[in-house]
C-alpha positions as CSV (number, residue, x, y, z in Angstrom):
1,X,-13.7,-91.6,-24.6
2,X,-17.4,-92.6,-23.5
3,X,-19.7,-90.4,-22.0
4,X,-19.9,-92.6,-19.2
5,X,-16.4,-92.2,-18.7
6,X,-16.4,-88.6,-19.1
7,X,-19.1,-87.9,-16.6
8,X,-16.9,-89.1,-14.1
9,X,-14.0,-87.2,-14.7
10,X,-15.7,-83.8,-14.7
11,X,-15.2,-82.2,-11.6
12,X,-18.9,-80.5,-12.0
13,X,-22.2,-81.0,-14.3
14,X,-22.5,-79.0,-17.5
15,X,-24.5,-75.7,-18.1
16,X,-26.3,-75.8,-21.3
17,X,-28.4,-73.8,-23.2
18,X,-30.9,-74.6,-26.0
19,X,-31.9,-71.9,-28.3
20,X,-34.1,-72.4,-31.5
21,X,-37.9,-73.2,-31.6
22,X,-41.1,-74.4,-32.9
23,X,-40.5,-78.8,-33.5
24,X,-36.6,-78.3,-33.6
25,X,-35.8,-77.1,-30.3
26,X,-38.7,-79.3,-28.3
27,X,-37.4,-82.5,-30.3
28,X,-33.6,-81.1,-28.8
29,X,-34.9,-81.1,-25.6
30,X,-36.2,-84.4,-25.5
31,X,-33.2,-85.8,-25.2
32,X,-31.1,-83.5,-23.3
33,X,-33.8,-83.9,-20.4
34,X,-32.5,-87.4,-19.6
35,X,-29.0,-86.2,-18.7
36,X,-30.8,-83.4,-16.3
37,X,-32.3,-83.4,-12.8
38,X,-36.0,-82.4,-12.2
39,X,-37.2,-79.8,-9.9
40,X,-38.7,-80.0,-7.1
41,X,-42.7,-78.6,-7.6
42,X,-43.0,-76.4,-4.7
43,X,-39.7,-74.8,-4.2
44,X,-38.2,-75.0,-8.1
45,X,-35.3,-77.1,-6.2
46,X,-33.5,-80.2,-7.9
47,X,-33.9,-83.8,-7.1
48,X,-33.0,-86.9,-7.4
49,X,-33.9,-88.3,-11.4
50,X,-36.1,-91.4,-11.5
51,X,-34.7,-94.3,-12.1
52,X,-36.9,-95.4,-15.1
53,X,-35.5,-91.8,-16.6
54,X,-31.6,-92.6,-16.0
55,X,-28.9,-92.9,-18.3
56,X,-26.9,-95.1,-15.8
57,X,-24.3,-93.0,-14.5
58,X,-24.7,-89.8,-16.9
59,X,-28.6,-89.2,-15.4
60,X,-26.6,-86.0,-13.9
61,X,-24.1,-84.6,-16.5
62,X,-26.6,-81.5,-17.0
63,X,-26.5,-79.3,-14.0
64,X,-28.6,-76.8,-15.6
65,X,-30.5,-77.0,-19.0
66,X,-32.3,-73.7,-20.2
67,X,-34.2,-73.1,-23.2
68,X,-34.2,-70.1,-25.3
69,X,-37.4,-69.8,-27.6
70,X,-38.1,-67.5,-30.3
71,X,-41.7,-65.9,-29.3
72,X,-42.6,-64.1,-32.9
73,X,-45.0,-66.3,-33.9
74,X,-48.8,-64.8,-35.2
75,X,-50.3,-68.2,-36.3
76,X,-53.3,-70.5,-34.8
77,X,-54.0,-70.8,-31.2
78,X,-50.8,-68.5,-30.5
79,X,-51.7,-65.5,-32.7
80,X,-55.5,-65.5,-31.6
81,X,-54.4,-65.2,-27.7
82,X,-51.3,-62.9,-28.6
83,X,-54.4,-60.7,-30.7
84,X,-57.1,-60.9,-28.1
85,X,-55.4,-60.8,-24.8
86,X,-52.1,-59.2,-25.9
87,X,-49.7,-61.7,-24.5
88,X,-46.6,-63.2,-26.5
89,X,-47.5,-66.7,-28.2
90,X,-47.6,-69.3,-26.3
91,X,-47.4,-72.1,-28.6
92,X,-43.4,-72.5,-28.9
93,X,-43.1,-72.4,-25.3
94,X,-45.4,-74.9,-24.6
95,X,-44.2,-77.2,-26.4
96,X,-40.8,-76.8,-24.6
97,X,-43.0,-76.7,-21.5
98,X,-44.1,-80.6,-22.3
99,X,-40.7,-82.1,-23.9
100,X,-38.9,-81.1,-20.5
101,X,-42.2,-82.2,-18.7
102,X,-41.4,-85.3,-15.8
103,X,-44.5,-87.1,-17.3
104,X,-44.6,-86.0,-21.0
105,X,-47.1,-88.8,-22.1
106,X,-49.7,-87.3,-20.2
107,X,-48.7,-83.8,-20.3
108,X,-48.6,-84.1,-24.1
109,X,-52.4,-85.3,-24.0
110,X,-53.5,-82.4,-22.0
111,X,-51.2,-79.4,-23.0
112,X,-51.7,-81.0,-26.8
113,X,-55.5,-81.2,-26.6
114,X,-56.8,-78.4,-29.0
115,X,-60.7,-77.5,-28.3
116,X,-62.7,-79.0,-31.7
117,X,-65.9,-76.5,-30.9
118,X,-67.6,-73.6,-29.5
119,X,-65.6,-70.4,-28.7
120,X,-62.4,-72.1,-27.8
121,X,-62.3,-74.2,-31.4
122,X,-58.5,-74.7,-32.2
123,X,-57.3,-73.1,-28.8
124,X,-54.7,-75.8,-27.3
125,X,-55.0,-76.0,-23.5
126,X,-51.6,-75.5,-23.0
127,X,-51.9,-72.3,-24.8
128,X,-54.6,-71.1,-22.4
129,X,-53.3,-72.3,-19.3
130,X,-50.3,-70.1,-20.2
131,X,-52.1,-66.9,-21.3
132,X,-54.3,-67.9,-17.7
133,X,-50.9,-68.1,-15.6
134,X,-49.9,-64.6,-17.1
135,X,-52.8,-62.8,-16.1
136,X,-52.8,-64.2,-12.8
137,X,-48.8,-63.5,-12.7
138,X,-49.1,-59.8,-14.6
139,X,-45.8,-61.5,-15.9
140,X,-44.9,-63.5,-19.4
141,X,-41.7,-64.8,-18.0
142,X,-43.2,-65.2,-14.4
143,X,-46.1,-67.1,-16.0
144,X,-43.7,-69.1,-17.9
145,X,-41.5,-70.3,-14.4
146,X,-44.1,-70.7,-12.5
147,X,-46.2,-73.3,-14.8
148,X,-42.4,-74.7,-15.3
149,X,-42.7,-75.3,-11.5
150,X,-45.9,-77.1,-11.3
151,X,-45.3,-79.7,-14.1
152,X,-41.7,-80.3,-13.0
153,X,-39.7,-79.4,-15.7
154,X,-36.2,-80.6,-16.3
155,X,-34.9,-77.5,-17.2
156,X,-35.7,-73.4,-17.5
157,X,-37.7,-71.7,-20.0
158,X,-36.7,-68.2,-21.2
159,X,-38.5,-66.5,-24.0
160,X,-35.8,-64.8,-26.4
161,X,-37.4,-60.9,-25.0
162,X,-40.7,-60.2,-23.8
163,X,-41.5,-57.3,-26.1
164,X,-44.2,-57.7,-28.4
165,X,-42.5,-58.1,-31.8
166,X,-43.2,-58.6,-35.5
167,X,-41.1,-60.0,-37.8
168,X,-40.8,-58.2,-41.3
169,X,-39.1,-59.5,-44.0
170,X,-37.4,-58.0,-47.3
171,X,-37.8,-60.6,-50.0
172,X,-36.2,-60.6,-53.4
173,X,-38.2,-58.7,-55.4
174,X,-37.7,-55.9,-53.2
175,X,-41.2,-56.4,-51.7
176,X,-41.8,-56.2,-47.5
177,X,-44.4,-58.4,-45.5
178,X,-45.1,-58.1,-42.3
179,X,-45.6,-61.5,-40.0
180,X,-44.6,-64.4,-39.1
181,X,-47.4,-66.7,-40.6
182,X,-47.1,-64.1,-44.2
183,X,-43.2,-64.3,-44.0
184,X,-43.9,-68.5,-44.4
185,X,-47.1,-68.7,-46.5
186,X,-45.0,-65.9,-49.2
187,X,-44.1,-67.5,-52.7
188,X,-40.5,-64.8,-52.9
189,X,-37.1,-65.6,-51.2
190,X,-36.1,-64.1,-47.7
191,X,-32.9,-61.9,-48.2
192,X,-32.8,-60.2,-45.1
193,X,-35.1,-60.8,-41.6
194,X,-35.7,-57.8,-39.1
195,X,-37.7,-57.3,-35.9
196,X,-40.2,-54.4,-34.9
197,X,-39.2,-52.6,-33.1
198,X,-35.5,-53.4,-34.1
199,X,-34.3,-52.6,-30.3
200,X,-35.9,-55.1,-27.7
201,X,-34.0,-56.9,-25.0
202,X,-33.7,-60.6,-23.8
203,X,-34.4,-61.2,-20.0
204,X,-31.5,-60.9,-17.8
205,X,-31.5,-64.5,-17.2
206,X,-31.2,-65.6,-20.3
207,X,-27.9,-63.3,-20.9
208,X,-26.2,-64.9,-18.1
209,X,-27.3,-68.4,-18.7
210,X,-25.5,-68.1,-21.8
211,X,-22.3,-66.0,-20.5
212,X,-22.2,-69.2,-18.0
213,X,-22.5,-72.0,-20.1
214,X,-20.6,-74.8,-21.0
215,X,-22.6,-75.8,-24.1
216,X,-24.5,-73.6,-27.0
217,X,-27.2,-74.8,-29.4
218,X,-28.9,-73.1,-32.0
219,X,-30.9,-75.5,-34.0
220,X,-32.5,-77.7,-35.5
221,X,-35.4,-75.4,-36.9
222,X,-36.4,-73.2,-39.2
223,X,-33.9,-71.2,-40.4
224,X,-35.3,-67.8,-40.4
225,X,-38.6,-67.8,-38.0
226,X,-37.4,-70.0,-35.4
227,X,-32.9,-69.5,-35.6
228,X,-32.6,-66.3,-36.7
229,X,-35.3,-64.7,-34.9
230,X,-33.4,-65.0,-31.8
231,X,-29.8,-63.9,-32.6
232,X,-32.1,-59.8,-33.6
233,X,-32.8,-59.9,-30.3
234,X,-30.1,-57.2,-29.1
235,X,-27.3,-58.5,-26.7
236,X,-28.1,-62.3,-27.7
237,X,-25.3,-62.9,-30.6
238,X,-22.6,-60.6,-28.9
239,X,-23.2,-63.0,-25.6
240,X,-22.5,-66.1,-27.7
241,X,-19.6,-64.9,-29.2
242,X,-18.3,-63.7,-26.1
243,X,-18.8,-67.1,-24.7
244,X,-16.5,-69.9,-23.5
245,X,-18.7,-72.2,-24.4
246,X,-18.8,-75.1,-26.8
247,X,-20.8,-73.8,-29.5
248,X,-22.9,-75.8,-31.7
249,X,-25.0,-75.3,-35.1
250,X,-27.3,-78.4,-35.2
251,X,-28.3,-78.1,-39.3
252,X,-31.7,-79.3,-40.5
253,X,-32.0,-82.6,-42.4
254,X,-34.0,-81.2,-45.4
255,X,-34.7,-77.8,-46.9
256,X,-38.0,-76.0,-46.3
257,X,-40.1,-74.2,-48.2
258,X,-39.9,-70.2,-48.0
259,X,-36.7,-70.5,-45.9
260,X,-33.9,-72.5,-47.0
261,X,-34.9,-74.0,-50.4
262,X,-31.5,-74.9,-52.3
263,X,-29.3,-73.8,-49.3
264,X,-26.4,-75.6,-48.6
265,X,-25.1,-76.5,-44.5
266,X,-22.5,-74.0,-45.2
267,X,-25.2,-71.0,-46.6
268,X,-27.6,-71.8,-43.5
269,X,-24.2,-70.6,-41.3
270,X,-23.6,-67.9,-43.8
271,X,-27.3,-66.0,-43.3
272,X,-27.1,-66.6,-39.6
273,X,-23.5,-64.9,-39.1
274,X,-25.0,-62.1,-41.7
275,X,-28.1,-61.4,-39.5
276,X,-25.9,-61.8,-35.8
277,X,-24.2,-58.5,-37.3
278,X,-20.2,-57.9,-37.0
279,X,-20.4,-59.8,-33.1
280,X,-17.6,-62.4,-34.2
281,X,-17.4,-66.3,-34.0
282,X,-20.5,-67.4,-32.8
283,X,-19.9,-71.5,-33.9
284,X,-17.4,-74.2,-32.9
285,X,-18.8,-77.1,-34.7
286,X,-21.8,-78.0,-36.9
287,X,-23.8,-80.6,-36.3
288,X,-24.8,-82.1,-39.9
289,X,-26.2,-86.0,-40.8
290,X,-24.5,-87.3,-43.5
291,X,-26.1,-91.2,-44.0
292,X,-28.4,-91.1,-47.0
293,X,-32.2,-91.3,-46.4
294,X,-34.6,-93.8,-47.7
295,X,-36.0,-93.4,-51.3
296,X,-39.7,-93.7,-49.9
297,X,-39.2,-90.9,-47.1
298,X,-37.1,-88.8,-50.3
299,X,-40.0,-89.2,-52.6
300,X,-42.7,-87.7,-49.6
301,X,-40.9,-85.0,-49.2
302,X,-39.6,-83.9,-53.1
303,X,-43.5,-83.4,-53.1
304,X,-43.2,-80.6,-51.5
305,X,-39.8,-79.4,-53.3
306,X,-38.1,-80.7,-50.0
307,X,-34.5,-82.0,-50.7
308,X,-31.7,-83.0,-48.0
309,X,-29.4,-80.2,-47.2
310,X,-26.2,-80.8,-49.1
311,X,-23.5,-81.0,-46.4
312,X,-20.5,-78.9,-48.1
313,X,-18.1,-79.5,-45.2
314,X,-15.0,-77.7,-47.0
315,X,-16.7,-74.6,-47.1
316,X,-17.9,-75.6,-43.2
317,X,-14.3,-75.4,-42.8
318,X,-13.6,-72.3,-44.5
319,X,-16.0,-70.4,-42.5
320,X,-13.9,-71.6,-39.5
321,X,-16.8,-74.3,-38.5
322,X,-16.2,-77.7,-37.8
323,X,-18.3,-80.1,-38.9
324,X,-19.5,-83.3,-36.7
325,X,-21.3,-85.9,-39.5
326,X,-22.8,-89.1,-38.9
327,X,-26.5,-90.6,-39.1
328,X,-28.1,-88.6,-37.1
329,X,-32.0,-88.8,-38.5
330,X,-35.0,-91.1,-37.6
331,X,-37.8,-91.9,-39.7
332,X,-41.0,-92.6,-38.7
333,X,-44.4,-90.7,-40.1
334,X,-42.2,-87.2,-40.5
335,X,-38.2,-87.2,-40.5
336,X,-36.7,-85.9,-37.2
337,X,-33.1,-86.1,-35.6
338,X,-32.7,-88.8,-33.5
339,X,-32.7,-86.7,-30.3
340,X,-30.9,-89.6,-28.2
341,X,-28.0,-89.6,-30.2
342,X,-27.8,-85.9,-31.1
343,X,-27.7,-85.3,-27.4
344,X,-25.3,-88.0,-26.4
345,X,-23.1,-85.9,-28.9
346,X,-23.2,-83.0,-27.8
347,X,-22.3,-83.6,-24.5
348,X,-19.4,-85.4,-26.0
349,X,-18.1,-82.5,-27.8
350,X,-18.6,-80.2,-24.8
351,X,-17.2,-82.8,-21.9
352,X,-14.6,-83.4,-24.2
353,X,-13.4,-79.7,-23.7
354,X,-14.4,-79.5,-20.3
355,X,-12.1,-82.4,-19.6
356,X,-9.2,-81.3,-22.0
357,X,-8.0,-78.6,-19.4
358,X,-8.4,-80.4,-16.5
359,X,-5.9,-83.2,-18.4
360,X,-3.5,-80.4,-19.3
């Protein structure tokens, strides 16, 4: 059955929820956008999706579409405004803030455009209209809806909790460090991923976004400082196993350095479900390409000990996953998923089990 054709036999649109961050989630959201409405700028209402935007007859299949984004890191831009002003970073959320933007070609210029002198060197404006909206708001989250609000977003922005956090990690010589940007630029193995403070709380809203949703993502992104950062958060994993939903682990296309080197599809699950804690069955189905990528692209990235993920679907299986395969990549100057068609599944996969019921 086509999407088309499901569309118009559910009875309602679909609830969704996006959870990840940094270039994973945003590249997600790209394509999830065209199935959503926009809201209104003034009163945060829905309206009708232009028609240069539509997929013809699906332009509606999203009702809602919220984003849940990891806020730990201590890098760049981000980590200078999250030193100096003591605000969360910015830089993950704004980069949500222009995929589900109405007019991303110019939004991307502007929120995109990083200073190049003077005091403000390497600041992105995005990042600083963000850390000015919170000030004004006294708020992070408010800061974060209402900017949503004045670029039109297609879709609602959560930050995973609004407590200042560090990540620590214990690596495998035993050894501790302390942030995010250490955590990745650190030569050792992650074993195990923890917050401080361990006890800090998502938003309200994003707890019953996800008890009301009709489709879960977690994914693509890095597997420990943009996935697993999220599911620490306390109350997050034991709402997505409670869930209804059709739950989804979108798996990278290559290993990366300091996170996931020689980790199989299956062992990405595996340190996910081991950091979520004793919560229960937090996936339905894996999202995992399967069609071989060129030798040129291969060669780039084995420069930098990068390697596709080997997609070990028996042991998917096993772990009571099931795997969705197909060619789901695009190449261009990096390797990204092919956000069209990763969407278009997706939806798929969760009208298909809207619809099943219904049938019944």
């Amino acid at each position: 059955m086509d999407l088309l054709h499901l569309a118009e036999t559910i009875d309602r649109p679909l609830r969704v929820v996006a959870i990840g961050g940094g270039t994973g989630l945003s590249t997600l959201l790209r394509g999830l956008k065209q199935f959503a409405p926009v809201r209104d700028r003034r009163r945060g209402h829905r309206h009708e999706t232009p028609v240069e935007h539509r997929h013809p007859g699906t332009s509606h299949l999203i009702g809602e579409l919220s984003a849940v984004v990891t806020v730990t890191d201590d890098g760049g831009s981000s980590g200078r405004l999250r030193e100096d002003l003591n605000i969360l970073p910015p830089g993950d959320i704004r980069n949500c803030m222009v995929a589900l933007s109405e007019d991303e070609h110019l939004l991307a210029k502007l929120f995109k455009y990083r200073f190049d002198q003077g005091e403000l060197q390497g600041h992105s404006f995005g990042n600083l209209f963000l850390a000015a909206l919170c000030h004004v708001t006294g708020d992070f989250a408010q800061a974060v809806q209402t900017s949503s609000q004045i670029l039109a977003i297609r879709g609602r922005i959560f930050p995973a909790t609004t407590a200042n956090v560090t990540l620590t990690a214990r690596m495998d010589d035993g050894s501790i460090v302390r942030g995010e940007t250490n955590i990745t630029q650190s030569k050792r193995i992650i074993e195990e991923l923890r917050l401080d403070p361990p006890e800090v709380d998502p938003l309200p809203e994003t707890l019953e976004a996800i008890a009301n949703a009709d489709l879960i993502t977690l994914g693509p992104g890095s597997l420990y400082t943009s996935l697993i950062t999220n599911l620490l958060v306390r109350g997050i994993p034991e709402a997505i196993a409670a869930s209804r939903a059709t739950r989804v682990f979108i798996c990278n296309l290559m290993t990366q350095a300091n996170e996931s080197l020689g980790l199989t599809a299956s062992q990405h699950i595996e340190k996910i479900l081991a950091h979520a804690g004793d919560v229960g069955k937090l996936f339905d189905y894996a999202l995992i390409n399967t069609a071989p990528i060129s030798a040129p692209t291969l060669a780039k990235y084995a420069r930098e000990g990068q390697e596709p993920i080997v997609a070990d679907l028996d042991r998917i299986r096993q772990l009571g996953v099931e795997p969705v395969t197909g060619n789901f990549f695009h190449e261009g100057e990096v390797l990204r998923h092919d956000y069209d068609l990763v969407a278009r599944t997706l939806l798929t996969l969760c009208a298909q089990r809207v619809v099943a019921p219904q049938q019944a």
